[in-house]
Phi, psi and omega in degrees: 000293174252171328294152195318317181253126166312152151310144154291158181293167169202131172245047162295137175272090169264034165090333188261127177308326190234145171255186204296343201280337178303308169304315189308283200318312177306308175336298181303294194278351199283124189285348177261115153346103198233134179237128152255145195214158176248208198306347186262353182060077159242145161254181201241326175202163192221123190261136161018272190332281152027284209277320197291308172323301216278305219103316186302162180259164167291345209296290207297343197251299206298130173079022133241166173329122203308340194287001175294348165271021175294173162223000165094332187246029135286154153282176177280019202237025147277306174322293167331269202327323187276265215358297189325300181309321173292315156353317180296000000 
């Protein structure tokens, strides 16, 4: 679904088992939520699963903060925790 232009496929031996075009798809087709966000916690793609989980469209979520899923009914020392991990 996102982001808007596919990777190109590649059969570059860069050392990595699958090429990018194997990941889209799984990406694309994965019956699991998948949200990306880049180094700025924008997010960048929402996959299918995603919009079906959430409600959200990719329209509405790309290019904001992943914390627009918060729901309040967590604490804060679960938020810490994921950030610390996302962080990694």
């Amino acid at each position: 679904m996102l982001p808007p232009e596919k990777p190109p496929p590649t059969d570059a031996d860069d050392g990595f088992p699958l090429s990018s075009a194997i990941l889209w798809r799984a990406y694309e087709q994965s019956h699991e939520a998948v949200l990306i966000s880049d180094k700025e916690n924008r997010i960048i793609a929402a996959n299918a699963a995603f919009t079906r989980l959430t409600g959200y469209t990719a329209a509405e979520v790309i290019g904001q903060n992943p914390r627009i899923l918060a729901s309040g009914n967590a604490g804060p020392e679960f938020y810490n925790g994921m950030w610390e991990s996302l962080s990694q």
